[in-house]
N, C-alpha and C positions, 0 to 999 in steps of 0.2 A: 737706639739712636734718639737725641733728643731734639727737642724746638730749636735749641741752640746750633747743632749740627746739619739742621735743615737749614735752618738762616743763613750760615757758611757757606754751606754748599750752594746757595742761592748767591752767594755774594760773588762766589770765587765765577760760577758763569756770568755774571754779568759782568766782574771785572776781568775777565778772561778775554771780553769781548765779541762773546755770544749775543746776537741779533733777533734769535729768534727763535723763542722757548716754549715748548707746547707744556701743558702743565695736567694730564687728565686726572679728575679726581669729583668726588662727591665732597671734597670738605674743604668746598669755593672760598668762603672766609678765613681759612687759616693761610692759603696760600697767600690772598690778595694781603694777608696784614703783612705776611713775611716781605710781599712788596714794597707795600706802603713803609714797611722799617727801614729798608732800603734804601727807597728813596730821601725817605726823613735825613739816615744818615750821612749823604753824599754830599752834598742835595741835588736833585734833579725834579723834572718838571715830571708828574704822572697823569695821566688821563685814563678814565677807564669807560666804556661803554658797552652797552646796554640797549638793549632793541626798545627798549621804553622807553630812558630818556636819552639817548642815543651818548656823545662823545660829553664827558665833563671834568673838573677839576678832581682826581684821585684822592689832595689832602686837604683842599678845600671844600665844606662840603653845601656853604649859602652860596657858591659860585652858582650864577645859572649855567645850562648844558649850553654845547654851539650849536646853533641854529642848524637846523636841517641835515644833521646828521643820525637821527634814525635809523635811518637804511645802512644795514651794513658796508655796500661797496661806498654809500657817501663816505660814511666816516672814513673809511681805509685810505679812500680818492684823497678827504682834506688833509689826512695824515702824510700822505707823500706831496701835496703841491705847499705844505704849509712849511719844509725844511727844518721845524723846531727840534732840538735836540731835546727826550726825553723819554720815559715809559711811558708805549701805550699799552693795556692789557682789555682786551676784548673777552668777554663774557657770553658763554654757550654759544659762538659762532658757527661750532660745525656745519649747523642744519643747514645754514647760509651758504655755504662754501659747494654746496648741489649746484648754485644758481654760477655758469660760466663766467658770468660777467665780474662777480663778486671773485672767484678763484683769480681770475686773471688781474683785478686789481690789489688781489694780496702778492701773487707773482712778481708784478710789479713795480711793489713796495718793497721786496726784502731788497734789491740792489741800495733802495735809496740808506735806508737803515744804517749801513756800511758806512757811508759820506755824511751822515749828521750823527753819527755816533749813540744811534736811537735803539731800544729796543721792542721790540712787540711779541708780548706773550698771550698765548690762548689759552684761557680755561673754562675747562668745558668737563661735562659731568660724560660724554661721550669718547669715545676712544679711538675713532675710527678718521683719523688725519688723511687726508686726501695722497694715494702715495706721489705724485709732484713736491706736495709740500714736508712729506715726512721728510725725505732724502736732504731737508735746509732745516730741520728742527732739531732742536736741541729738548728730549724727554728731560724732564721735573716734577719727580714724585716725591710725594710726604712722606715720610715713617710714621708706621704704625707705632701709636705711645709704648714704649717698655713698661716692665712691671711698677718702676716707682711714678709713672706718668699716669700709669693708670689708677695708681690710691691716688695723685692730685687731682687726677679729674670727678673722682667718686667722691674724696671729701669736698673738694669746691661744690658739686651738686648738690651734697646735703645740706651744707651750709647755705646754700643760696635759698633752699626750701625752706629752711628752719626758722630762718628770718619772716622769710613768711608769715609761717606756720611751724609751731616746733614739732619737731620733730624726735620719737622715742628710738637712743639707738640702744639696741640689746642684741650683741652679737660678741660671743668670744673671740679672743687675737686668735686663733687657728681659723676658725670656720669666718671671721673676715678675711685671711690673707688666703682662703679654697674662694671667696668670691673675688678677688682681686686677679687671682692667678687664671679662673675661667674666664674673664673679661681680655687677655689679653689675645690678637689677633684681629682688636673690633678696633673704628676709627674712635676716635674722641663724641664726638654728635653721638653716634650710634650706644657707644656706652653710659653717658648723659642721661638719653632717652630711656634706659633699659633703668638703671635709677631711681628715674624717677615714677616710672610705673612700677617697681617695687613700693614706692610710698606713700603712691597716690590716695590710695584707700584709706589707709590704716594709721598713717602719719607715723611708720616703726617698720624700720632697717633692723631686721635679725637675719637666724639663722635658715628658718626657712624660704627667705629670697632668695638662698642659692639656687630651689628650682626652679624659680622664675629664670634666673641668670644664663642658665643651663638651658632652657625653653627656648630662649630667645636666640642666646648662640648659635642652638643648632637650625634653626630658620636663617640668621645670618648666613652661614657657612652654606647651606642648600641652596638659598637664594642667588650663589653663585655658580651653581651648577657645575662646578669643577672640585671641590670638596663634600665628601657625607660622611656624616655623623654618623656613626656605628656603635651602637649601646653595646656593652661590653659585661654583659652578666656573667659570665665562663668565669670559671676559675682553677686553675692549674690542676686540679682534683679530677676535673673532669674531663682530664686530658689522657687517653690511655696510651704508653709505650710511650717513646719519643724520651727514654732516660737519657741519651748522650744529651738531646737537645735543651732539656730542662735544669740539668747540669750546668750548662756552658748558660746560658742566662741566667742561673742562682750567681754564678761568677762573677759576670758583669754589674748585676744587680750589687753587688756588696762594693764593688768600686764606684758606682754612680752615687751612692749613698756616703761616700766620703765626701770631704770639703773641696772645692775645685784646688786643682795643681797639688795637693797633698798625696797623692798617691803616685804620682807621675807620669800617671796613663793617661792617655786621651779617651775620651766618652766613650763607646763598643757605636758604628757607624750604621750596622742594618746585617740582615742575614738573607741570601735567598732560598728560598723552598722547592725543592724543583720533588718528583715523584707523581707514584700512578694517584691518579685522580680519586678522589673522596677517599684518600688516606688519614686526612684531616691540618692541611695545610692551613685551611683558612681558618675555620676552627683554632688550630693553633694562636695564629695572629691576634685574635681575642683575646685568647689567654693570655700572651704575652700582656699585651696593653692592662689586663687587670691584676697581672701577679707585680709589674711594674707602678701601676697606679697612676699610670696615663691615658687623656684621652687618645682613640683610636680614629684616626679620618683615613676614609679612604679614595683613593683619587678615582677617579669616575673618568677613566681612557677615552670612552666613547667621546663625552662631552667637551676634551677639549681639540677636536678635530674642526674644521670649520672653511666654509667655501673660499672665506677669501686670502689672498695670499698676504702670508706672516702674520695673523691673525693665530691661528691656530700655536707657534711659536709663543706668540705672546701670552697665550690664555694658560701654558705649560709654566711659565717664567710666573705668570698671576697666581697661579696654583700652589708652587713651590715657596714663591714668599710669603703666601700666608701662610705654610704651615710652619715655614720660620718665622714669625710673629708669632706664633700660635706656641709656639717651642717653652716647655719641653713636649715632646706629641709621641704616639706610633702613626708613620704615616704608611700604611697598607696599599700597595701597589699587588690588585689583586690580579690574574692571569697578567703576566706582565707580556708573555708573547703574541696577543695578540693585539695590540697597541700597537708596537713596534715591531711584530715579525716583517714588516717590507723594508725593512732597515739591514737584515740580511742576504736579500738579494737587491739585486738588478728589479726595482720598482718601477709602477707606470703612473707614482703618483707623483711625480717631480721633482723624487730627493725630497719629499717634505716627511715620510718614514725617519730616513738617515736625518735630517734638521731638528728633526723630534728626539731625535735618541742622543743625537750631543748634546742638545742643551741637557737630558737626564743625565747622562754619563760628565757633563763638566761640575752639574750641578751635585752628583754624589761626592766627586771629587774634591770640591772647595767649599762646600758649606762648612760652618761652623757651631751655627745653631744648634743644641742638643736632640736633633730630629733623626729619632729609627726608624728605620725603614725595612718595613719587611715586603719583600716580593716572592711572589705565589707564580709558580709557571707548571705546566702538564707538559707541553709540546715544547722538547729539547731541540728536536730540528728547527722548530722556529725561532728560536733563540738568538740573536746576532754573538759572535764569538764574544767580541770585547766586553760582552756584560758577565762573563765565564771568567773574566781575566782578576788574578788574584790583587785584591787593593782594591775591587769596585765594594765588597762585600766584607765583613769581617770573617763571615764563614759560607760555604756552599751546602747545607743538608740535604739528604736525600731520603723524603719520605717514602717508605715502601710499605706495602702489604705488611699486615701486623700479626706476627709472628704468634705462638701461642699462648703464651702469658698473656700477652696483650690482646688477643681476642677476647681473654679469660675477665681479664678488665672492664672493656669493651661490654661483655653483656650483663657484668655486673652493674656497671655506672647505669644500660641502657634500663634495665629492669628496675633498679633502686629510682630512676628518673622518674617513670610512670607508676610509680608506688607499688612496685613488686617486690617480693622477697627471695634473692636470687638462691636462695636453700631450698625452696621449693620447687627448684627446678635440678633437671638436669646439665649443670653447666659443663663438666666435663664431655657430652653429648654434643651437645650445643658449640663448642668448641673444633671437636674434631668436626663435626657437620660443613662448619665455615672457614674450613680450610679456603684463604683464596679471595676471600671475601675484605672490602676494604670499611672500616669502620665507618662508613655512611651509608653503604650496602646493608650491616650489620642491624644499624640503626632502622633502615627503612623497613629491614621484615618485620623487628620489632615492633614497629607499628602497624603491619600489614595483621598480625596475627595477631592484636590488640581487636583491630577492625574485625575481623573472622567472629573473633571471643564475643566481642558487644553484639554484632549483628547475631549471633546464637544466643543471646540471653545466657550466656553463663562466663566462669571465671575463664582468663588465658591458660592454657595449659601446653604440657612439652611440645605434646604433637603440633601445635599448632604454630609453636613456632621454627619448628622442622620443615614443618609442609609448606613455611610461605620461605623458607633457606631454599626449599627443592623448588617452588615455583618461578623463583627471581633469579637465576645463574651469574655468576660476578664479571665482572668486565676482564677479568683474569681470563677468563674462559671463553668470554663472546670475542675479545680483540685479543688473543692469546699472543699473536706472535708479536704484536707490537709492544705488548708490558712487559713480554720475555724482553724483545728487545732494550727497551730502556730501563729495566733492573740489567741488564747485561752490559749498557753504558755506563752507568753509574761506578761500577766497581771500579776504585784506582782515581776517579774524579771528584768526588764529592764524600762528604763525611756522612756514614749513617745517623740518622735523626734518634734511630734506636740503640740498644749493643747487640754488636752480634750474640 
């Protein structure tokens, strides 16, 4: 979406005759210009105020401010006894609106609004509208710059430095358009900023900024506590067993690599993972995002939970459009049942379970954005049916216990990882021993018998990685009847991740 599409949409609510528009955002100046265009356009009278120079002329800017408006509820108060038809747009009020008296003077004010054909917008870098006032606001959010917004904002930065100060650029057209494409999901300001501390030092934009770029992003994305950044060093190689599954993503993969609408498929939409635990589900999800060659975010459940009401809705709706901004992504919804398992019963938490899980379930539904989604779940009971229902997912797999080959795999990758030579062992031993065993299990003795090896002062040997298979038992074994159970659901449900 562009500048031009925000201004519209900015035009059409105020020629809609919308009174009264909340606007939340850290990027105050681009909003108030779309304003101020507005108005230019019409024409209409703007005021905008400010707790330092309280109420003044929006496009005049040697107007002095009015007198004794300051104080928030003044200003609001002369806004409603002064009748003038025009924008007013108050600036960071929220804090204000704590104060009863200030609240009830904006209360107030919105009937008059209506009868002088006036509007009043709030922007404010906080998000938290008073819910009295929410239920009369009209939300007005900015779009985050698309790809080609974001090379106008990188080369207008460079230029404006250069001018300065010139500046050396040495960067090839691919590894410029790998920093253009990580930059996108950020505001404008924020990518500016990032810029120009690539340049600060050195006065030279190359190729090595991209880890600066990459640096910085993933502080962005953390810094909202509802996205993380998940380094993605895996690669399909060291994924053992899972051949249907790698299969069906070599597939997709060859179609996403076409030209859009050429193929006449639509994008492949997300997969879920359902299986017994440390099969290597999540594990997988890495792999995908590196055999694909996108970044991996994964939603962080916990954090968008939150005390106050519909709060926690919105920080879910915050979440999901940046990863559409962010697009193309893997967006990894890791145990997805325990987020939403109150979504399948009778909850004591208000329906805000169920309110969480529609907005996921409308949002898999209508997105457009090229955002995979991979979801990770262990507990099948906790599951809400409708996320089982064919059309949420392109496919259902079902990781299980890894067969013999794939154990075989399994302690080859794990031994060749910590600089073993798996010919000097007994794999075939080593194999039948771990029957049962789920390749993180597999993984963990390997490193238990590593520990045994180094605290003896000598090399790893068979036994010792026998003795630490016989000392760890598999969760096959210790929760027997529940794994039986749920390899015993899966049959007829979900598609093997492996071949039989």
């Amino acid at each position: 979406m562009s500048l031009d599409a925000d201004r519209l949409r900015l035009a059409k609510l105020m020629d809609g005759g919308c009174r009264f528009i909340f606007a939340p955002t850290h990027e105050e100046d681009e909003v108030l210009s779309l304003v101020r265009d507005y108005a230019v356009r019409n024409p209409v009278d703007l005021w905008v105020w400010t707790v330092v120079d309280g109420l003044r002329d929006g496009l005049v800017s040697d107007q002095p401010p009015i007198a004794d408006t300051t104080s928030a509820a003044a200003a609001l108060y002369y806004l409603r006894r002064s009748g003038k038809k025009g924008i007013a747009v108050m600036l960071d009020m929220l804090s204000y609106l704590r104060d009863e008296r200030t609240l009830r003077v904006v209360r107030d004010l919105l009937p008059t609004l209506a009868k002088t054909e006036s509007t009043l917008i709030l922007i404010d870098h906080q998000d938290e509208l008073p819910p009295v006032l929410a239920a009369d606001a009209i939300r007005f959010e900015i779009a985050l710059p698309n790809e080609n917004q974001v090379e106008s904002v990188v080369k207008e930065t460079l230029q404006r430095h250069h001018r300065i100060k010139p500046i050396l650029v040495d960067v090839k057209r691919s590894q410029y358009q790998a920093i253009i494409r990580n930059l996108r999901g950020l505001s404008r300001r924020r990518i500016a900023r990032i810029i120009e501390e690539t340049i600060t030092d050195d006065r030279r934009f190359e190729a090595a900024d991209l880890h600066t770029v990459l640096a910085r992003k993933r502080e962005a994305i953390s810094a909202g506590g509802l996205l993380v950044f998940v380094e993605t060093p895996v690669d399909m190689s060291e994924v053992a067993g899972m051949r249907r599954l790698k299969r069906w993503l070599k597939q997709r993969q060859s179609v996403m690599a076409v030209d859009d609408g050429l193929s006449g498929l639509a994008p492949p939409r997300g997969v879920l993972l359902l299986g017994v635990q440390g099969a290597g589900k999540s594990f997988c999800a890495k792999a995908i995002a590196t055999a694909w060659q996108r970044p991996l975010l994964r939603v962080d459940v916990g954090a968008l939970y939150d005390k106050y009401i519909g709060e926690s809705e919105r920080r879910l709706r915050d979440a999901l459009h940046q990863a559409e901004a962010m697009a193309p992504i893997i967006l990894w919804i890791d145990e997805i049942e325990k987020g939403f398992a109150s979504a399948a019963s009778r909850s004591t938490d208000g329906g805000l379970s169920q309110r969480m899980f529609g907005e996921l379930l409308t949002w898999m539904q209508e997105h457009r954005a090229p955002v995979f989604v991979v979801a990770t779940a262990n507990d099948i009971e906790a599951l809400p049916p409708e996320l089982l229902r064919k059309g949420r997912f392109d496919e259902i797999f079902f990781v299980d216990l890894p067969d013999e080959e794939t154990r075989r795999e399994l302690w080859d990758i794990h031994l060749r990882k910590r600089r073993r030579d798996p010919a000097a062992y007994d794999v075939a031993g080593l194999v039948t021993a771990s029957q049962g065993y789920s390749g993180a299990e597999i993984e963990q003795a390997t490193i238990a018998a590593m520990y045994n090896a180094v605290d003896a002062k000598r090399e790893l040997t068979n036994d010792d990685l026998l003795r630490a298979l016989k000392e760890s038992p598999p969760l096959s074994a210790t929760l027997a009847e529940r794994v039986a159970a749920l390899r015993a659901w899966a049959v007829g449900r979900c598609v093997p991740a492996d071949e039989a």
